[in-house]
C-alpha positions as CSV (number, residue, x, y, z in Angstrom):
1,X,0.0,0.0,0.0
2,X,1.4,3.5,-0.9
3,X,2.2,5.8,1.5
4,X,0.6,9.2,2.0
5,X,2.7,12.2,1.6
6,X,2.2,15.5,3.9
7,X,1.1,17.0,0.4
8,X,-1.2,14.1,0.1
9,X,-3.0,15.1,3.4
10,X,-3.3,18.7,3.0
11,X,-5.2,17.8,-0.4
12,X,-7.5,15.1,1.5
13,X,-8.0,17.9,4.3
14,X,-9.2,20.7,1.4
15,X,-10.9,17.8,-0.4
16,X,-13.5,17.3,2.5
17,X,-13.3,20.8,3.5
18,X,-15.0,21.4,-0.3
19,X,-17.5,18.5,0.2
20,X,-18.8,20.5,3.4
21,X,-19.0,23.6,1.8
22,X,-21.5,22.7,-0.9
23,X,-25.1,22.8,-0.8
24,X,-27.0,19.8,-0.7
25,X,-30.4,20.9,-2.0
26,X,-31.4,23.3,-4.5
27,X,-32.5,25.8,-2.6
28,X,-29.7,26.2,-0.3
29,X,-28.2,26.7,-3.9
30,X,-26.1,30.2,-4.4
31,X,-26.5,31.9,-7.4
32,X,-27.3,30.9,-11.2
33,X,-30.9,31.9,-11.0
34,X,-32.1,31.1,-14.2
35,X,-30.9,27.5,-14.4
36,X,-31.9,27.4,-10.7
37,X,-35.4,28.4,-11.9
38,X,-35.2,25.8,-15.2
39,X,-33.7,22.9,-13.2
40,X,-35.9,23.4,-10.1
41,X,-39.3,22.7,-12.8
42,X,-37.5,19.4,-14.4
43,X,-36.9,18.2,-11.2
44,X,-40.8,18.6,-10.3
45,X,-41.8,17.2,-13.3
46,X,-40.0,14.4,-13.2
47,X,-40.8,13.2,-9.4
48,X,-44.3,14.1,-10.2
49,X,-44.6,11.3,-13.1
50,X,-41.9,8.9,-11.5
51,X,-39.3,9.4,-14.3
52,X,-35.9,9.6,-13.9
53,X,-34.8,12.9,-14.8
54,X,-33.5,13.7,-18.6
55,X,-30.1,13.3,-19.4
56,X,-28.1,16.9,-18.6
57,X,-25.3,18.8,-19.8
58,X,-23.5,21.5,-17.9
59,X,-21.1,23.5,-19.2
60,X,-19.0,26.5,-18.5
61,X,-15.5,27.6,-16.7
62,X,-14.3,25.2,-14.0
63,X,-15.5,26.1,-10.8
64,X,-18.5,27.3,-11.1
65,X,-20.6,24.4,-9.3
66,X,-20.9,21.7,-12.2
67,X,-20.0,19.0,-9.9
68,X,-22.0,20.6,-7.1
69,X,-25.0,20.4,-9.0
70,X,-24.7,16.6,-9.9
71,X,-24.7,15.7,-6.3
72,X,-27.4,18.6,-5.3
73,X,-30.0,16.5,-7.8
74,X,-28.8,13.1,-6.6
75,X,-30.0,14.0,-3.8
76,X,-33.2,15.5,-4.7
77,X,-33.9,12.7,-7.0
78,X,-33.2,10.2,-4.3
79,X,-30.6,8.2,-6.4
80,X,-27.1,7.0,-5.8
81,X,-24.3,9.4,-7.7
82,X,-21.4,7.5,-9.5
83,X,-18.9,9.5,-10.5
84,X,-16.5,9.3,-13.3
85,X,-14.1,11.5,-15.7
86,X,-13.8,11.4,-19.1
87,X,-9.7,10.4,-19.2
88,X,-10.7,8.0,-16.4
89,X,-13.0,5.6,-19.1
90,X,-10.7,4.7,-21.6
91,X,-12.3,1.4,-23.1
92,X,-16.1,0.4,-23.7
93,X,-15.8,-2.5,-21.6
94,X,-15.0,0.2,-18.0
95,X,-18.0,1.8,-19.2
96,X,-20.1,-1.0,-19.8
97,X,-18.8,-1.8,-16.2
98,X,-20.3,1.4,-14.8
99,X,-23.6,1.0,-16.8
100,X,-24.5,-2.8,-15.5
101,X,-24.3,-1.1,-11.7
102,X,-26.9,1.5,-12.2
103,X,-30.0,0.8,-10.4
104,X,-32.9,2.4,-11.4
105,X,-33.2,6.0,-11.0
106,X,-29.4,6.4,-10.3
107,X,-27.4,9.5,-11.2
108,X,-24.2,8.7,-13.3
109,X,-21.9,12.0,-13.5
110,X,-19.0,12.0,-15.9
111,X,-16.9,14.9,-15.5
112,X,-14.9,16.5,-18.8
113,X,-17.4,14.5,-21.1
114,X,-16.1,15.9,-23.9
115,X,-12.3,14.2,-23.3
116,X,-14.4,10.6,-24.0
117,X,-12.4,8.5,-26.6
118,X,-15.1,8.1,-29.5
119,X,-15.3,4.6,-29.1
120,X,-16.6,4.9,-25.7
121,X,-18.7,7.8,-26.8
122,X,-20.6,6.0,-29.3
123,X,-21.0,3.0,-26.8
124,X,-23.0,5.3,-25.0
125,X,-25.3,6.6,-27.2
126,X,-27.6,3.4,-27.4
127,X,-27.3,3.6,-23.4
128,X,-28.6,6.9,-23.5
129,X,-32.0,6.7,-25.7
130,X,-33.0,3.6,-25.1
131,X,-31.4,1.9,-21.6
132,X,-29.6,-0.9,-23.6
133,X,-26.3,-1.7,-24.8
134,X,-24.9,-3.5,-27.8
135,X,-21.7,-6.0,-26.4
136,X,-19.5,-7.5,-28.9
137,X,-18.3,-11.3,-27.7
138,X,-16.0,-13.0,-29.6
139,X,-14.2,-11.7,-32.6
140,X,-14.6,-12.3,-36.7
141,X,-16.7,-15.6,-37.6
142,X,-17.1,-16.3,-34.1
143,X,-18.5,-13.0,-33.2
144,X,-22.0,-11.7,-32.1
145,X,-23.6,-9.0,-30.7
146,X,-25.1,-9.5,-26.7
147,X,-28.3,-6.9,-26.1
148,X,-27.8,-6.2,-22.5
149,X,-30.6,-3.5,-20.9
150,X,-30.0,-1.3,-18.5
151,X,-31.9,0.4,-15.4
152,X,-33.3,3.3,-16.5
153,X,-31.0,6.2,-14.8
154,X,-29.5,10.1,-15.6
155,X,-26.4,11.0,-17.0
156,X,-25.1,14.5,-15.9
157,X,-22.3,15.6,-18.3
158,X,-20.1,18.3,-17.0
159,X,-17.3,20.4,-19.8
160,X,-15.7,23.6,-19.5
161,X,-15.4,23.1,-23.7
162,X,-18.7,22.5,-24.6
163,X,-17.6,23.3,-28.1
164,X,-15.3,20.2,-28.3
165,X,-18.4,17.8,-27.1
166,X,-19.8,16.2,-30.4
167,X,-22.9,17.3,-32.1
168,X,-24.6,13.4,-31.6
169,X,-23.7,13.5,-27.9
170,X,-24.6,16.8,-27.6
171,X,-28.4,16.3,-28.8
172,X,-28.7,12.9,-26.8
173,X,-29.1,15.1,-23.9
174,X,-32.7,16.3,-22.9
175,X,-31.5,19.5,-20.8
176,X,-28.3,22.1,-21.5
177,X,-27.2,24.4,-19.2
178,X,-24.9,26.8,-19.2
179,X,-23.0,28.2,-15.9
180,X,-22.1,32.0,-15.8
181,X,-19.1,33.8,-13.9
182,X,-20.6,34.8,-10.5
183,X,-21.4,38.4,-9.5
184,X,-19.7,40.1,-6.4
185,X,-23.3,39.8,-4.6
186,X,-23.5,35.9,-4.8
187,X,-20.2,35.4,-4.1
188,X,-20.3,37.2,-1.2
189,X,-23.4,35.3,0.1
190,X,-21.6,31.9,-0.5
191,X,-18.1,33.7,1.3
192,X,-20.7,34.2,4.7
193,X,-22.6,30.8,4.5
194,X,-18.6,29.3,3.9
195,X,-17.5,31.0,6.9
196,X,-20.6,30.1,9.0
197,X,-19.7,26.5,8.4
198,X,-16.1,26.7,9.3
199,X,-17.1,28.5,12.1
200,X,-15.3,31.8,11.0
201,X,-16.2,35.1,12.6
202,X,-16.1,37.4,9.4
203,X,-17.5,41.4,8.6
204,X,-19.5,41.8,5.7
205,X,-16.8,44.1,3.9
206,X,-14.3,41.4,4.4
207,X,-16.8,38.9,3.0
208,X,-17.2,41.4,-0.3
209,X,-13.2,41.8,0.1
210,X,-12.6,38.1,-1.0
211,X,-15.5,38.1,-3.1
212,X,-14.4,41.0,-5.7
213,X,-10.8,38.6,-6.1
214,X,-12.5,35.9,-6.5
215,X,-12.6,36.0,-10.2
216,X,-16.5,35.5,-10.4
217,X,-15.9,31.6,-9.1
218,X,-17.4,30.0,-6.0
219,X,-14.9,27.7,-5.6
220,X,-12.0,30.2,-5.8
221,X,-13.8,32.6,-3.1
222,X,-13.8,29.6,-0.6
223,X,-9.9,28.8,-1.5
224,X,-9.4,32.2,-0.4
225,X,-11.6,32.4,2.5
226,X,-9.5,29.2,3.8
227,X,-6.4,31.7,3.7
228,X,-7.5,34.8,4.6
229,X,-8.7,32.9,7.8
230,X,-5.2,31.3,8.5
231,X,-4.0,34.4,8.2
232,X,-6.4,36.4,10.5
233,X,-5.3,33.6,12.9
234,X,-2.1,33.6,12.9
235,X,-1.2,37.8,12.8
236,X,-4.6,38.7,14.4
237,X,-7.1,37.3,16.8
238,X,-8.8,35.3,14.1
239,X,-11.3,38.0,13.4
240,X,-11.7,38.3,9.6
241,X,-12.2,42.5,8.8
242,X,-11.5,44.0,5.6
243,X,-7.9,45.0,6.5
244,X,-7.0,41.3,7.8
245,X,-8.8,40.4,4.2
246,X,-6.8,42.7,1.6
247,X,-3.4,42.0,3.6
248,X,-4.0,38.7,3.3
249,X,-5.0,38.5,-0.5
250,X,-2.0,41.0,-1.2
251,X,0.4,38.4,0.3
252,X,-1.1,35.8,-1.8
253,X,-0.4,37.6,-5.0
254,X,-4.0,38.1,-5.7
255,X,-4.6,42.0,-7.1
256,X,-7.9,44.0,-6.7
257,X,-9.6,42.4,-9.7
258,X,-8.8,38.4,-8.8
259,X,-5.7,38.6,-10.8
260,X,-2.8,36.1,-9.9
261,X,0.8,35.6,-11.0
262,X,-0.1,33.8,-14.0
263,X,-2.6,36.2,-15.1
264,X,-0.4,39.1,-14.9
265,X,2.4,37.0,-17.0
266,X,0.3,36.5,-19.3
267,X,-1.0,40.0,-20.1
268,X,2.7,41.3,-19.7
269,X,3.8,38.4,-21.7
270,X,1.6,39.8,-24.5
271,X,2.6,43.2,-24.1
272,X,6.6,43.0,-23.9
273,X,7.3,39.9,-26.0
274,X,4.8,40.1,-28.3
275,X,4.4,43.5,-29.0
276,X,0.7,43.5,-27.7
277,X,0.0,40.8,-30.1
278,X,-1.8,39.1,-31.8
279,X,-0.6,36.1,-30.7
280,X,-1.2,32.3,-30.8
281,X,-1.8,30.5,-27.6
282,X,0.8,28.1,-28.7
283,X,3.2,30.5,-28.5
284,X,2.2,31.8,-25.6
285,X,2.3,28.4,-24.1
286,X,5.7,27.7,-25.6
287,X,7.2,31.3,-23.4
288,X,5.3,30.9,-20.3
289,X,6.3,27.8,-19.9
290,X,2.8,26.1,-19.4
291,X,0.0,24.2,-21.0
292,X,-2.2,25.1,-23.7
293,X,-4.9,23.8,-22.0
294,X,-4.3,25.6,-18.7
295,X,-4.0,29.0,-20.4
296,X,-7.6,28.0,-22.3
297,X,-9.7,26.5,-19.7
298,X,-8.2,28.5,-16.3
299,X,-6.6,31.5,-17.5
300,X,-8.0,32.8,-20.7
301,X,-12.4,33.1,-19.9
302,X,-11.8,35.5,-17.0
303,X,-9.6,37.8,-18.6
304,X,-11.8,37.6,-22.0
305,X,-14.8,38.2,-19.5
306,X,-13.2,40.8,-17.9
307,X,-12.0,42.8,-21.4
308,X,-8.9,42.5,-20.8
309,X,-7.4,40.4,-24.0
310,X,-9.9,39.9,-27.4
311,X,-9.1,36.5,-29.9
312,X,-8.5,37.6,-33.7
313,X,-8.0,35.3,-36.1
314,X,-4.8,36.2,-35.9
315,X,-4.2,35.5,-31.9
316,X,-4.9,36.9,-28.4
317,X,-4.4,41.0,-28.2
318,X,-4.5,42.9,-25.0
319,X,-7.0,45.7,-25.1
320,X,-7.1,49.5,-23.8
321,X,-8.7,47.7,-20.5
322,X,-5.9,45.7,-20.1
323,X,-3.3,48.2,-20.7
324,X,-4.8,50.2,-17.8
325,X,-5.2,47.5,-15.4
326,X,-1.6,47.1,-15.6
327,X,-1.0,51.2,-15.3
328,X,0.0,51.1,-19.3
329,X,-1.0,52.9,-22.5
């Protein structure tokens, strides 16, 4: 058995410290009100005529309460949540694995959907509309196909590149949603119900404080609620004020807007080596040293969002916003 490291630990520790944090019905729920509102009548509707509830797709930035929402209607459903990744299934057989375990109204949740090899993907499909699956036994003159059905049950997509996830899977799913960046009003609700359940004393401005650098992401403003109260307890009296708040933040490299150390070397990045750009992410990658994917998925939507940087079809360009954020023209 492999032993656990001290980083192992502090990752369990944050690990359950995020599984307390979220809400476990919809109307304990923080933000999103529209798909609150939308989700909320599907979920009637379907306890009302016994059904399980339609297949679902959510999509948007990481962070912003995909997974959250899976085991929120789990548990208003009344089913069992199973819990995969897309990376994680890499053959039809682990998926066909999964399927055979579902009991009937169970919730299966398959995180980064659209990563599914295409194989796998279009073993799904039949699994999907009709609760039945095709199995291949044996190979060439020997071979035949096995019908196997399954318990009728929901799959809950999650992507942050809802563009990437094929048009067939895509319009096998009953109910899309889209999640949006947070406002500072929300997140600073979720910042005092976080700090109520940790048993943090906190003021109001300080809970805005952390909300406003939280980059419009629940799960961000509860990362930095976790270090703004180590801090207020180890160079105060653990009281969390708007003082104890933006020192904190300014020692964690995190600037008025949200903006870390890898946004800022981005948008100088832009400005110094690449004239302001345009500029392919590739190369952007290739001199900040990091991947594509993590400059697309964590780095990019906020500061699009925000107006700081456009996409051409030439590249990424900073704009006049950005240039002033940084005290530029």
């Amino acid at each position: 058995m492999p032993r656990l490291t001290l980083l192992d630990g502090q990752e369990q520790i944050e690990d359950l410290l995020q599984v307390r944090l979220r809400p476990v019905r919809l109307e304990d729920y923080i933000g999103q009100p529209t798909l609150k509102k939308r989700l909320g009548i599907a979920l009637k509707a379907a306890r009302k005529r016994g059904e399980p509830l339609e297949h679902l797709l959510l999509y948007g930035p990481p962070g912003l309460g995909k997974t959250t929402l899976a085991h929120i209607i789990s548990r208003e459903m009344g089913g069992n949540l199973v819990t995969s990744s897309g990376p994680a299934i890499e053959r039809s057989g682990d998926l066909m694995g999964i399927l055979t375990n579902l009991q009937a109204g169970d919730i299966l949740f398959i995180d980064e959907i659209h990563r599914l090899p295409r194989p796998v993907e279009e073993f799904l499909y039949s699994a999907m509309e009709d609760f039945q699956i095709d199995f291949v036994v044996d190979k060439g003159v020997f071979a035949k196909t096995v019908k196997i059905t399954l318990k009728p049950f929901t799959l809950v997509g999650a992507t942050t590149r809802a563009g990437l996830v094929s048009a067939p899977m895509r319009e096998r799913f009953g109910l899309l949603y889209h999640l949006d960046f947070y406002p500072v009003e929300d997140l600073q609700e979720i910042v005092l119900r976080s700090s109520s359940i940790l048993g943090v004393s906190i003021d109001p401005l300080a809970a805005r404080e952390i909300a406003s650098r939280s980059r419009g992401t629940p799960r961000i403003a509860n990362r930095l609620l976790k270090r703004v109260r180590d801090y207020a307890e180890v160079m105060g009296d653990g009281f969390i004020n708007r003082e104890i708040a933006a020192k904190s933040l300014v020692l964690e490299g995190i600037d008025p807007l949200g903006l870390d150390e890898l946004d800022l070397r981005f948008l100088t990045t832009i400005i110094q080596v690449y004239k302001g750009g345009p500029v392919g992410i590739e190369a952007l990658a290739a001199t900040l040293n990091e991947e594509v994917d993590t400059l697309q998925d964590v780095v990019e939507p906020y500061l699009l969002k925000s107006g700081f940087i456009i996409r051409t079809p030439s590249g990424r360009k900073i704009t006049e916003l950005g240039l002033a954020h940084l005290g530029l023209t």
